[in-house]
C-alpha positions as CSV (number, residue, x, y, z in Angstrom):
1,X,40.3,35.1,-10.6
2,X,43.3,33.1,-8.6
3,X,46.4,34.8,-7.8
4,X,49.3,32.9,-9.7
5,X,51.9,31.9,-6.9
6,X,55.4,33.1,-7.2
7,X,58.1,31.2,-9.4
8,X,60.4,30.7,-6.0
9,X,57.7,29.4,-3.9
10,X,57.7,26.4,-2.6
11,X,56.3,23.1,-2.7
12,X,53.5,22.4,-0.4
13,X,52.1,26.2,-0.6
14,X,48.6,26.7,0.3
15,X,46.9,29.2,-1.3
16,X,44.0,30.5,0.6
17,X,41.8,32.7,-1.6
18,X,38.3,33.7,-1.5
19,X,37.6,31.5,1.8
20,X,38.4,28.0,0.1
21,X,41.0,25.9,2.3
22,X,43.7,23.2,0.6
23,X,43.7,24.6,-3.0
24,X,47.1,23.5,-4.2
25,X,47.3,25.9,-7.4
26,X,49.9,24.8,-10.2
27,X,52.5,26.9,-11.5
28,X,56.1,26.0,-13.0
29,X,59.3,27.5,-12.8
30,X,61.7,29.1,-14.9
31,X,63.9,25.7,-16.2
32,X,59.4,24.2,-16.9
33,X,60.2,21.6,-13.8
34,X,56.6,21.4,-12.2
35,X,57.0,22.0,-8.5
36,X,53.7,20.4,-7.0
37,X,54.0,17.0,-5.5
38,X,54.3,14.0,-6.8
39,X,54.4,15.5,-10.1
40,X,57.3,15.4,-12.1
41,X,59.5,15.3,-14.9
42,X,61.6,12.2,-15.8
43,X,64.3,11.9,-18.0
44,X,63.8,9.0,-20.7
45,X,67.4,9.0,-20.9
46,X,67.7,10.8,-23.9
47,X,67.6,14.0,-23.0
48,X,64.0,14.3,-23.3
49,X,61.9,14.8,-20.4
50,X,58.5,13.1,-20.2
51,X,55.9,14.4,-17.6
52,X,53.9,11.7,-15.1
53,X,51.7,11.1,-12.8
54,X,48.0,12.9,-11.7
55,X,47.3,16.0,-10.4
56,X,44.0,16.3,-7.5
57,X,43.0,19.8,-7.1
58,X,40.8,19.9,-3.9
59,X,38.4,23.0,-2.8
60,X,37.4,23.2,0.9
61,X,34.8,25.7,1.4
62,X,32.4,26.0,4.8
63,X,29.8,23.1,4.0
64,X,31.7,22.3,0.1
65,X,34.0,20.7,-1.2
66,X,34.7,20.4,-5.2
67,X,37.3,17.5,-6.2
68,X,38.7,17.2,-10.0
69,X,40.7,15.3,-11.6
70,X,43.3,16.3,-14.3
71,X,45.4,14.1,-16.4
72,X,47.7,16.5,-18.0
73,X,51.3,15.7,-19.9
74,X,53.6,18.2,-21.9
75,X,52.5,22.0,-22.4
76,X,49.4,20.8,-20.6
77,X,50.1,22.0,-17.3
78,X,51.1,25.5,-18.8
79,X,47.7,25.6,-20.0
80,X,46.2,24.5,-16.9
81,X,48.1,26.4,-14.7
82,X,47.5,29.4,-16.6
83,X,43.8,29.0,-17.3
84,X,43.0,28.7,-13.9
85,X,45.2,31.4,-12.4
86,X,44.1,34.1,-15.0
87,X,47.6,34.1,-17.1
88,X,48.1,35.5,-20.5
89,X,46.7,32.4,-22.4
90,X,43.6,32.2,-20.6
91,X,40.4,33.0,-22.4
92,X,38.7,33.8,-19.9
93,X,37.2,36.8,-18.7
94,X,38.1,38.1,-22.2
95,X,41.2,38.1,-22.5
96,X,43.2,37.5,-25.7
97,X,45.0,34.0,-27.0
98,X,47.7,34.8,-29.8
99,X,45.8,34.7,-33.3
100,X,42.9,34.5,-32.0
101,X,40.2,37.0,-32.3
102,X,38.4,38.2,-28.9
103,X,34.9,37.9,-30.5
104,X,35.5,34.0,-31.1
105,X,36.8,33.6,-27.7
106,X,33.9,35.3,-26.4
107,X,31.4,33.1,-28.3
108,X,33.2,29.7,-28.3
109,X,32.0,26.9,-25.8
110,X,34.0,26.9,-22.6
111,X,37.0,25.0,-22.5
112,X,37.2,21.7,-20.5
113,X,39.6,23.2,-17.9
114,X,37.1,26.6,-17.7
115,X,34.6,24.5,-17.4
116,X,35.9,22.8,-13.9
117,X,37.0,26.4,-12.7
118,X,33.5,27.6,-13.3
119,X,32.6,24.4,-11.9
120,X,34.6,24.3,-8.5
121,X,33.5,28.4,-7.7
122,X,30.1,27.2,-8.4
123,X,30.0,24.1,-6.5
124,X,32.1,25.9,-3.8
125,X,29.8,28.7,-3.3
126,X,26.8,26.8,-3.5
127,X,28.2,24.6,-0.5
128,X,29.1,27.2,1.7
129,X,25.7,28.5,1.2
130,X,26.1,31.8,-0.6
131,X,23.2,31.6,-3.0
132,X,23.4,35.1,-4.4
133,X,26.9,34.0,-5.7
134,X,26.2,30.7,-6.8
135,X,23.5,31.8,-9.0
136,X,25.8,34.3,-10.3
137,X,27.9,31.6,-12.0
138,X,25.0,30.4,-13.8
139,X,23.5,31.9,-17.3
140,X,20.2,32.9,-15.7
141,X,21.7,34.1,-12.1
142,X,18.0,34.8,-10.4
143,X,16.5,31.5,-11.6
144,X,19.2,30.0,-10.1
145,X,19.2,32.0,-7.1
146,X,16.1,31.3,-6.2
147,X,16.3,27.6,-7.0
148,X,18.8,27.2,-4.7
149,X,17.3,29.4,-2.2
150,X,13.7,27.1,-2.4
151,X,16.2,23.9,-2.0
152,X,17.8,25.3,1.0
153,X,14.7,26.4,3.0
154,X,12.5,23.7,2.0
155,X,15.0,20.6,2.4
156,X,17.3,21.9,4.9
157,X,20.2,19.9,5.4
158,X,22.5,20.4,7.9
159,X,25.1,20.2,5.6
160,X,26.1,20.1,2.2
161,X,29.0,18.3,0.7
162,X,29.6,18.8,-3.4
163,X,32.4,16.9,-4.7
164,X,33.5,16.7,-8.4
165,X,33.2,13.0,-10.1
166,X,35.1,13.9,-13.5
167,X,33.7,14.3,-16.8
168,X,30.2,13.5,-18.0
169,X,27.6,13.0,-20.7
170,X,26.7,16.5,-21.9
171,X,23.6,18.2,-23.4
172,X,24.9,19.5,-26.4
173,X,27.7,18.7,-28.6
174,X,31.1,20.9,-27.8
175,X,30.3,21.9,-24.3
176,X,32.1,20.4,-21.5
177,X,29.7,18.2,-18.6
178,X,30.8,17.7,-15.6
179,X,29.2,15.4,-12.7
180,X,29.3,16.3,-9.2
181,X,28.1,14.3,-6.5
182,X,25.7,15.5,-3.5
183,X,25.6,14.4,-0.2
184,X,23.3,16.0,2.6
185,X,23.4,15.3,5.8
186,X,20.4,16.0,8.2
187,X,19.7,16.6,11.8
188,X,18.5,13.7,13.6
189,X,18.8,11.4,10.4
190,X,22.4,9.0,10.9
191,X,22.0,8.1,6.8
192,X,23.2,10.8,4.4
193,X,21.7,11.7,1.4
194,X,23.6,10.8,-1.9
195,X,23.0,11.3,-5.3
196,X,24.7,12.1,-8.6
197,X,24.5,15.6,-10.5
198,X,25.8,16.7,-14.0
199,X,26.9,20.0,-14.8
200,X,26.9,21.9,-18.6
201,X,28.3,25.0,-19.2
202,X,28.2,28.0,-21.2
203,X,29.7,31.5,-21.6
204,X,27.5,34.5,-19.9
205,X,27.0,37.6,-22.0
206,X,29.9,38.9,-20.9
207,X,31.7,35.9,-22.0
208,X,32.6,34.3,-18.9
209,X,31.8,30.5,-18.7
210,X,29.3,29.8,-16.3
211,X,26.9,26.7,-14.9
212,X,23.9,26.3,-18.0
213,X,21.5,26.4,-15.4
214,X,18.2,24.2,-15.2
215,X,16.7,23.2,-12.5
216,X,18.0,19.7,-12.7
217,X,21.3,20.9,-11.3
218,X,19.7,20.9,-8.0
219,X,18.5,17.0,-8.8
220,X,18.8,15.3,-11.6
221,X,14.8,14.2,-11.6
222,X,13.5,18.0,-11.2
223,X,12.0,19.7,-14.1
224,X,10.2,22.8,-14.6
225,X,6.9,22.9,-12.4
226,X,8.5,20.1,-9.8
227,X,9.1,20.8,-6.3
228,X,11.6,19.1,-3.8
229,X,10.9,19.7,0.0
230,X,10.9,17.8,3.1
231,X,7.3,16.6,3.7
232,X,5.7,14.3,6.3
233,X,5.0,10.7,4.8
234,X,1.2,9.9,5.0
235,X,-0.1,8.6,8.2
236,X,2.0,5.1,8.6
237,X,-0.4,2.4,7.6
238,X,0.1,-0.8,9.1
239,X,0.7,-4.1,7.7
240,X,-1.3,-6.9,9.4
241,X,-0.1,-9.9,9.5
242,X,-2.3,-13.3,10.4
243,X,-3.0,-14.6,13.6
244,X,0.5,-16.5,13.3
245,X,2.5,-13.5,12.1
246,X,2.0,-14.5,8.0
247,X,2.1,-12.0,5.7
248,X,-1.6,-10.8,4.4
249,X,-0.5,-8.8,1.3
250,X,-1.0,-11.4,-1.6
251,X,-4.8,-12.1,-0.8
252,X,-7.0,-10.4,-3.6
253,X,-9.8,-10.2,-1.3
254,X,-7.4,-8.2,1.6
255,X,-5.8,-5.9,-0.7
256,X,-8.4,-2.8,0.1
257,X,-9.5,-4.4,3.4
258,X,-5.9,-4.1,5.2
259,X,-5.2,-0.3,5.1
260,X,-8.7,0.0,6.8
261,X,-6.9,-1.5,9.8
262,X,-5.9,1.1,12.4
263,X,-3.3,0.8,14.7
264,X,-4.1,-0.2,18.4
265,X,-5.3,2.6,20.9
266,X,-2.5,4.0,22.4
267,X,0.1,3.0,20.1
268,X,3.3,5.3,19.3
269,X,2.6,5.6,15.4
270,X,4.6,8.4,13.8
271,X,3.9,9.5,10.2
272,X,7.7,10.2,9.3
273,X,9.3,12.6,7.8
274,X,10.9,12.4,3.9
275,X,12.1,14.5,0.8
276,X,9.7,14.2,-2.0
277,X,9.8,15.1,-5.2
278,X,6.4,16.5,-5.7
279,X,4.7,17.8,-9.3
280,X,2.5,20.9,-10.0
281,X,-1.0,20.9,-8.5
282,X,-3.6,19.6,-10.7
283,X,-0.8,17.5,-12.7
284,X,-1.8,14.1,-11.0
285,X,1.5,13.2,-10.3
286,X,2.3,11.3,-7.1
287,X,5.3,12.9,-5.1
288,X,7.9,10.4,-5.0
289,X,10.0,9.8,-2.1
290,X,13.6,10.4,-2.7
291,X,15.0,10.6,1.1
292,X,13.3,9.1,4.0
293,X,14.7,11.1,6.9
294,X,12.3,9.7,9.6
295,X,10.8,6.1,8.5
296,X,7.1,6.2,9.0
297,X,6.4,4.2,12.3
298,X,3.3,2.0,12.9
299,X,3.3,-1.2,14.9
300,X,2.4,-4.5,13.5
301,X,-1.2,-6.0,14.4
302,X,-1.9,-9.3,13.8
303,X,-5.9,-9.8,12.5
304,X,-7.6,-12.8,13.6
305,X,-7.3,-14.2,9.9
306,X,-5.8,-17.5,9.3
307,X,-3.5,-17.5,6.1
308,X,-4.1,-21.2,5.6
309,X,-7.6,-20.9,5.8
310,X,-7.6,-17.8,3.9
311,X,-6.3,-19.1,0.8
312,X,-8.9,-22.0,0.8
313,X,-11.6,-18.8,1.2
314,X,-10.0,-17.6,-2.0
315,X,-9.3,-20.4,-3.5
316,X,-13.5,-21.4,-3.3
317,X,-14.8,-18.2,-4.1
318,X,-12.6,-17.7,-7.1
319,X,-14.1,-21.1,-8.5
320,X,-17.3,-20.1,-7.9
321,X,-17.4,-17.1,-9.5
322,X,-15.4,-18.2,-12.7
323,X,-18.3,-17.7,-14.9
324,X,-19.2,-13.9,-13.1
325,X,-21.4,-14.6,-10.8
326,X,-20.6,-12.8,-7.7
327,X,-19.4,-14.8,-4.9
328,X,-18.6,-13.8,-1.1
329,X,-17.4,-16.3,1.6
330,X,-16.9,-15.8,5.4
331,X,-15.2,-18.4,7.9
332,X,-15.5,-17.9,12.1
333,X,-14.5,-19.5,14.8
334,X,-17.6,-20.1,17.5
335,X,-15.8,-20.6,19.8
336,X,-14.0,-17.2,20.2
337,X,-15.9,-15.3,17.0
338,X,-12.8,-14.6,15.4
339,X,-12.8,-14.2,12.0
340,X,-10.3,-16.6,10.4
341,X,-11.3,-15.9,6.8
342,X,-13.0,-13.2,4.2
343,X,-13.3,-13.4,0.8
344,X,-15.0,-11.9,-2.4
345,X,-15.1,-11.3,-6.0
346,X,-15.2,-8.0,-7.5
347,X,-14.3,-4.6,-6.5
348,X,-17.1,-4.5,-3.5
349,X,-16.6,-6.6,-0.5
350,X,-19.9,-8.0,-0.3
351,X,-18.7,-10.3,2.4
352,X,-19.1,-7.8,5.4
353,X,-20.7,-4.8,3.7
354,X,-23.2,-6.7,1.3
355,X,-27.2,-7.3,1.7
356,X,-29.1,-9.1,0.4
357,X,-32.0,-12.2,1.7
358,X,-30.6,-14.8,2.5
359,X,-33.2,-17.5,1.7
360,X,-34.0,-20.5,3.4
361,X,-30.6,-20.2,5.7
362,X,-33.1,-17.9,8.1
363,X,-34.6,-20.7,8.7
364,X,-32.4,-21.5,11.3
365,X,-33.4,-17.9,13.5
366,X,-37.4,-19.3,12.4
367,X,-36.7,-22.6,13.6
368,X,-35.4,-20.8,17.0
369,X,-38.4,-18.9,17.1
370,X,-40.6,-21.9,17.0
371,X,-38.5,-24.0,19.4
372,X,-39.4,-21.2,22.4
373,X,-42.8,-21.0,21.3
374,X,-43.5,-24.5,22.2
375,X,-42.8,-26.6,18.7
376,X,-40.6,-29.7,19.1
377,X,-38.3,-31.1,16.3
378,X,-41.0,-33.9,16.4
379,X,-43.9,-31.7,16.5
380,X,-45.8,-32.9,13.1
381,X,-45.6,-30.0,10.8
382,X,-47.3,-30.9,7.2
383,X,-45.6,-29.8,4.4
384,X,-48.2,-29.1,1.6
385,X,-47.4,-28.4,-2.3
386,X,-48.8,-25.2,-1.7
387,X,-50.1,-22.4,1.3
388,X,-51.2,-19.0,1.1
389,X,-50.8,-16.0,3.3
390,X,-53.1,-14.9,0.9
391,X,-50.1,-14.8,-1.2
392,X,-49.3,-18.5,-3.0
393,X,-45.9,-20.2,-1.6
394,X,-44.7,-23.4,-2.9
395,X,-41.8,-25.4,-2.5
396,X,-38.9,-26.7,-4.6
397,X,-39.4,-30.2,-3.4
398,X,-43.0,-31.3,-5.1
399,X,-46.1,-33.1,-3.5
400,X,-47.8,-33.1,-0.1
401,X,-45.9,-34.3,3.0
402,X,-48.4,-34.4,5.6
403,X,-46.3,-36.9,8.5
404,X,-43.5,-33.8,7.9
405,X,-42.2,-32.7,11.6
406,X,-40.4,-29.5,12.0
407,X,-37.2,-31.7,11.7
408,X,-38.4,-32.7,8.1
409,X,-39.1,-29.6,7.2
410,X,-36.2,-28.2,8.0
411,X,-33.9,-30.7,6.9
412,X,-36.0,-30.7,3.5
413,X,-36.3,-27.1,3.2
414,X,-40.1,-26.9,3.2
415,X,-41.4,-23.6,2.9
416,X,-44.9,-24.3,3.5
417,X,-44.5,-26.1,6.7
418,X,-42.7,-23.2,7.7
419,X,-45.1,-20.5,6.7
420,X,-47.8,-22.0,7.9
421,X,-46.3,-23.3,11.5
422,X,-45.0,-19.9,11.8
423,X,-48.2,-17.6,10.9
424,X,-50.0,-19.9,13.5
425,X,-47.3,-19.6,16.3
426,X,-45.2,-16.5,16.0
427,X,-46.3,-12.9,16.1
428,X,-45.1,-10.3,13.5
429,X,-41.9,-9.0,14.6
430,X,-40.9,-12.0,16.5
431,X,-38.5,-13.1,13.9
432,X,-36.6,-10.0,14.5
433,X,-36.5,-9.7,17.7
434,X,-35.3,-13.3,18.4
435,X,-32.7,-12.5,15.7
436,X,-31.5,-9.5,17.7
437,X,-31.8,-11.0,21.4
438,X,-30.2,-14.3,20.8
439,X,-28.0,-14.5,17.7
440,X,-26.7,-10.5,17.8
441,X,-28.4,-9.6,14.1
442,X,-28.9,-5.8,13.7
443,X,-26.7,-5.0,16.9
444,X,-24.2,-2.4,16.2
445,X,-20.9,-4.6,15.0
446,X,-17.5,-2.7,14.9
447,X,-15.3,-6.0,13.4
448,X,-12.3,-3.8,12.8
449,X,-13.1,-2.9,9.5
450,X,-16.2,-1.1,8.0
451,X,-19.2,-3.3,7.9
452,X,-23.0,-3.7,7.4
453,X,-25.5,-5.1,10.0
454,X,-28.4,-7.1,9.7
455,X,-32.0,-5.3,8.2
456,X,-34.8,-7.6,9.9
457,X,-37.8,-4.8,9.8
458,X,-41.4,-5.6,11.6
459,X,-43.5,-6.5,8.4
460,X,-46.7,-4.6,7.8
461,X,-48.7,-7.5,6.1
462,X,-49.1,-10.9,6.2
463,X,-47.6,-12.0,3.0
464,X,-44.1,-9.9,4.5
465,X,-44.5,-11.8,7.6
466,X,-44.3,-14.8,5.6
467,X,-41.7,-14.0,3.1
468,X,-39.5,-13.5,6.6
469,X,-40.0,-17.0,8.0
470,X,-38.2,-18.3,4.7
471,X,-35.4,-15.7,4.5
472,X,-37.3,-13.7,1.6
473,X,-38.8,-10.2,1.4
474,X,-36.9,-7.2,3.1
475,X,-34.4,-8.8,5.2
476,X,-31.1,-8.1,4.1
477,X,-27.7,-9.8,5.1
478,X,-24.2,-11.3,4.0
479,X,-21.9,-13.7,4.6
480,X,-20.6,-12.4,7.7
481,X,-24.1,-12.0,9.6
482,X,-25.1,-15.6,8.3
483,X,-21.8,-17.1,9.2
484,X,-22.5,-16.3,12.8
485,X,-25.9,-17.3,12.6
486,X,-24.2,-21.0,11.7
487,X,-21.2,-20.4,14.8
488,X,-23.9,-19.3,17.5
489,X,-25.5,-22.5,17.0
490,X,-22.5,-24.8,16.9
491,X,-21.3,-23.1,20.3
492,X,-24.7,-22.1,21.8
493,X,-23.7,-18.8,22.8
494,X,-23.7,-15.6,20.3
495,X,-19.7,-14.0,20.2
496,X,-19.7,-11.1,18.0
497,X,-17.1,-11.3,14.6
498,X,-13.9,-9.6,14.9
499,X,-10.9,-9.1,12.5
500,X,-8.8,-8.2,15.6
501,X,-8.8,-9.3,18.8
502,X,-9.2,-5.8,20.4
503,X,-12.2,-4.9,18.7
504,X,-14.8,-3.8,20.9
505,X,-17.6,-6.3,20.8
506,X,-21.4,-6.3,21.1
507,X,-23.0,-8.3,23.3
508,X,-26.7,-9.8,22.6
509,X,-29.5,-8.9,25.0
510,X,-30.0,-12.9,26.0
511,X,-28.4,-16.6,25.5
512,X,-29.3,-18.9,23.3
513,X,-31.2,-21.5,25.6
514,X,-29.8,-24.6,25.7
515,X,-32.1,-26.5,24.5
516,X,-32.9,-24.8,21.8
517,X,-29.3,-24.9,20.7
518,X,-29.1,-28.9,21.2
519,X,-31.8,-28.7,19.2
520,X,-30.9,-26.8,16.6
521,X,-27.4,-28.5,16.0
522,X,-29.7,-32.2,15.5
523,X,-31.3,-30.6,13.1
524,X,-28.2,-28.8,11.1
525,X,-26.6,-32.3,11.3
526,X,-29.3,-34.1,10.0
527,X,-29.6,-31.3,7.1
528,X,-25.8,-31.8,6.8
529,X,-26.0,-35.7,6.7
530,X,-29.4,-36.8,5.1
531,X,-31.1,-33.7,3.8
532,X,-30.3,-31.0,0.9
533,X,-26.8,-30.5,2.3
534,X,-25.8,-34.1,2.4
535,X,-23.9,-33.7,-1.4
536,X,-21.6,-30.7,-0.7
537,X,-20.9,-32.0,3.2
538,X,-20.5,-35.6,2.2
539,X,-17.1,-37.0,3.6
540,X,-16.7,-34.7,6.4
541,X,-16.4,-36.1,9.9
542,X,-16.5,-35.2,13.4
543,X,-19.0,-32.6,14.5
544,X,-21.4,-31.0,11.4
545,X,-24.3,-29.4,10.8
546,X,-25.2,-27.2,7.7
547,X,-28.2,-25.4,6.2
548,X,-28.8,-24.6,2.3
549,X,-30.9,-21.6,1.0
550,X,-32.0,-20.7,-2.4
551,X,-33.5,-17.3,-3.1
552,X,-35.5,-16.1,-5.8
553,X,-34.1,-13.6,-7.7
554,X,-37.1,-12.4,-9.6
555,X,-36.8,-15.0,-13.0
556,X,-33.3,-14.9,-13.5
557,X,-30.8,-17.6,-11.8
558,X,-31.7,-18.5,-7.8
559,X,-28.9,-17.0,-5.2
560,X,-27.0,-20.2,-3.8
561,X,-26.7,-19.9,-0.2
562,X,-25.2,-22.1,2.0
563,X,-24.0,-21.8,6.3
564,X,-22.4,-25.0,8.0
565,X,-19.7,-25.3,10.8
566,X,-17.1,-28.7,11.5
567,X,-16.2,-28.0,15.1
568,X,-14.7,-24.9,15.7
569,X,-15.0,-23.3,12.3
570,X,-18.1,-21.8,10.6
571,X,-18.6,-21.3,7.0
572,X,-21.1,-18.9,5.0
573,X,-21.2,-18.8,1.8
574,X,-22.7,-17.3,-1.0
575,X,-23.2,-16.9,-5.0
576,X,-25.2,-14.4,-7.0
577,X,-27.1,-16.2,-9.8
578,X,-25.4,-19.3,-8.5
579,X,-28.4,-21.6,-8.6
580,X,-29.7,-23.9,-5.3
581,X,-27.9,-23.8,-2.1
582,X,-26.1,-27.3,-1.9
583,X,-24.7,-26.3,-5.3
584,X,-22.4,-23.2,-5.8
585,X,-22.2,-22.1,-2.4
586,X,-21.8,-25.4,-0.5
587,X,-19.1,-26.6,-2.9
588,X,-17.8,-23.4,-2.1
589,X,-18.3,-23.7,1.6
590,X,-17.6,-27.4,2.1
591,X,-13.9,-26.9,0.0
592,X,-13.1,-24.2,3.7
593,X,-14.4,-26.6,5.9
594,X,-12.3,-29.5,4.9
595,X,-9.3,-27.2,4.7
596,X,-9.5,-26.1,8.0
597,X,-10.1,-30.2,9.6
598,X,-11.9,-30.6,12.4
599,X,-11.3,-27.6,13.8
């Protein structure tokens, strides 16, 4: 395969054969002194001569290069010298060793310094890019050809460096391994890509040795049915941080709600470009990334959330629904609408896309209603054990309170005086309407993220009309809707909820009047301070108002619900099966609100 040099050449000669550049081939002359190098023969001083040193032989080829390492001593160099030139002791290619039968040599495992021959023309070719030969130094050349061929067109380096690493770990017992390392370099791409490679061998039928191909040669993580190729990375998802810059990752309830975050119009997000290892269709594998060429590209937006406040959200919500009872909490900021807080139990985010009534909480939109139609907070408003619309309603509080004003009512949670005041004043559909107009419920919301909006339908019958006044029937809503309702109040003037700050925002129809809102918040506060939210709110200070809301949940366990603000931050809050309003969900809500201080 190599021409042997000449006994009287000399040192230094470079032997250029078969287009590889540098290969310093060994030979030694007539008296066995070894003329290559630094390699030599010293005398021990008695006569003997003992041979030293290491010998690099070093293969150039366009794109390749294949670098071994021999350690040889004595009659070794013969051998090597001979076994890689093609002399008379070589079994290679058939020939003949003395004694030795040509079948056995035929048969017989490749020899550790075949092996690296076989390994640097393979290597070498492979490099240079000639395919068809390559895959002819393998056992199965058109397998190997059109391995090679698939890596080339579908990864597409630039170029291809192969370099020898010494010996290796092989497959089977007897036949020499040898591992080679890769390194691909790409257009556009400053990094190379490195990895490690192991080579077996065998003999062909003709009894050469050649490469044992598989298709881990290529890589050592491809197997049968796996494909490498450059692919583009999925569309760059990015990672939001809070308001302040903190990371959002570790929150339970933001794990799915994060990749729903887009980035901002306009923005120069590139999907990026990598080598994956990829499985056979229908396998379920994920294609793993083994080379990023072009890092995906997304910039960073920063959500309205509030990481402090967010792990108080989580912390509530997590208590709350210990015992399984689904929980969902939601904190704002009136002042601005955004959303500093969001969290859930469960796989569902009930927080933004639940619905649900929301109990005697709407009594703060009923209470808004009345307050336009003429009702005072002072206006006397009886509160009787029992009222029908013909349907019976009753309340949770028992006995007749005829001296009840609306105040009382509300701060009591009085059903009847509601129901009643409310048939009497308010026409069917009002409710809705007011909802719509002045607090935004049942506009078209886009927070940043998927949500729900508010269901307030016109009800058909009187006994819907009143099941509406108290939060009950078909109205459906969650902790986001409600936690406006709470924030609208506190700052008098509806802002719609956003995750991000350049979310496009709806606008209601018409402002909360002023008056109504002053009166509103006197009536939260004294809910917050004296009536059924006094327990959960007790302790807080500055600026408070809250309203509870229990629903009936047809025999089984009441809903707890529960909406309050302290200053600039409003809470909603509620628990499935959770019981009354000041319990479960006002524990739940009260724990944010003193997180966050006075807002």
């Amino acid at each position: 395969m190599f021409e042997e040099h000449p006994k009287d050449r000399h040192e230094g000669y470079d032997d250029r054969h078969d287009g590889y550049e540098g290969f310093d081939q060994l030979a030694d002359d007539d008296a066995g002194h070894d003329r290559y190098g630094p390699y030599h023969e010293e005398d021990d001083g008695d006569g003997s001569r003992q041979r030293s040193g290491t010998r690099r032989i070093v293969m150039v080829a366009a794109g390749g290069v294949f670098a071994a390492l021999l350690a040889v001593g004595g009659y070794g160099v013969y051998n090597v010298v001979t076994a890689v030139s093609g002399g008379g002791s070589s079994t290679d290619g058939g020939h003949q060793a003395s004694g030795t039968p040509a079948k056995t040599q035929q048969t017989a495992p490749p020899t550790a310094e075949q092996a690296e021959a076989a390994a640097k023309e393979f290597l070498a070719a492979w490099g240079r890019g000639d395919l068809t030969a390559a895959g002819g130094l393998t056992d199965r050349p058109e397998s190997a050809r059109a391995a090679l061929t698939a890596f080339h067109d579908q990864v597409g380096p630039r170029s291809l460096t192969l370099t020898g690493t010494g010996r290796a770990p092989g497959d089977s017992p007897g036949e020499p391994a040898l591992g080679f390392r890769v390194k691909a370099e790409f257009e556009g791409t400053p990094d190379a890509w490195e990895y490690d490679g192991v080579l077996n061998f065998a003999r062909s039928e003709d009894g050469r040795p050649v490469v044992r191909w598989k298709p881990s040669v290529i890589h050592p993580q491809l197997t049968q049915g796996r494909t490498i190729a450059v692919k583009a990375l999925p569309d760059p998802v990015s990672k939001p941080a809070d308001r302040n810059g903190r990371p959002l990752d570790a929150f339970p309830s933001l794990r799915a709600v994060l990749p729903q975050i887009t980035p901002p119009d306009g923005s120069d997000a590139a999907p990026g470009r990598a080598v994956m290892l990829s499985g056979a269709s229908g396998t379920g594998t994920e294609p793993e990334q083994l080379f990023v060429l072009t890092p995906a590209s997304a910039p960073q937006v920063r959500l309205t959330l509030d990481a402090d406040l967010q792990q108080a959200a989580e912390d509530a919500v997590k208590q709350q629904s210990a015992n399984g009872n689904p929980a969902s909490l939601v904190a704002i900021q009136p002042s601005t609408g955004n959303i500093l807080a969001m969290a859930y139990s469960g796989g569902f985010n009930r927080a933004v896309a639940g619905g649900q009534a929301p109990g005697s909480t709407m009594k703060v939109i009923t209470s808004a209603a009345l307050l336009e139609a003429g009702v005072s907070p002072d206006t006397v408003v009886p509160c009787k054990a029992t009222t029908n619309s013909p349907r019976a309603w009753h309340n949770d509080e028992p006995g007749d309170f005829p001296s009840y004003t609306l105040a009382d009512d509300f701060s009591h949670s009085c059903n009847t005086g509601f129901i009643d005041k409310g048939l009497e004043k308010l026409q069917p559909g009002t409710l809705g309407k007011v909802a719509r107009e002045q607090f935004g419920l049942g506009l078209e919301w886009h927070i940043g993220i998927a949500s729900r909006d508010a269901t307030i339908p016109t009800p058909g019958t009187k006994d819907e009309t009143a099941a509406q006044f108290i939060g009950q029937g078909q109205i459906q809503v969650n902790s986001l809707l409600m936690a406006s309702v709470a924030a609208t109040v506190q700052n008098g003037t509806f802002h719609q909820p956003v995750l991000r700050a350049d979310a496009k925002r709806a606008t209601a129809p018409a402002k909360l009047p002023a008056d109504v809102a002053r009166d509103l918040r006197a009536m939260m506060a004294r809910t917050a301070t004296q009536g059924t939210a006094r327990t959960p709110m007790a302790g807080l200070s500055g600026q408070i108002g809250a309203k509870t809301g229990t629903v009936e949940a047809g025999g089984q366990a009441n809903n707890s619900w529960f909406i309050a603000y302290r200053g600039d931050l409003a809470v909603a809050a509620e628990v499935e099966g959770g019981g009354h309003g000041f319990s479960a969900a006002g524990v739940a809500a009260a724990q944010v609100l003193k997180a966050g201080g006075k807002g």
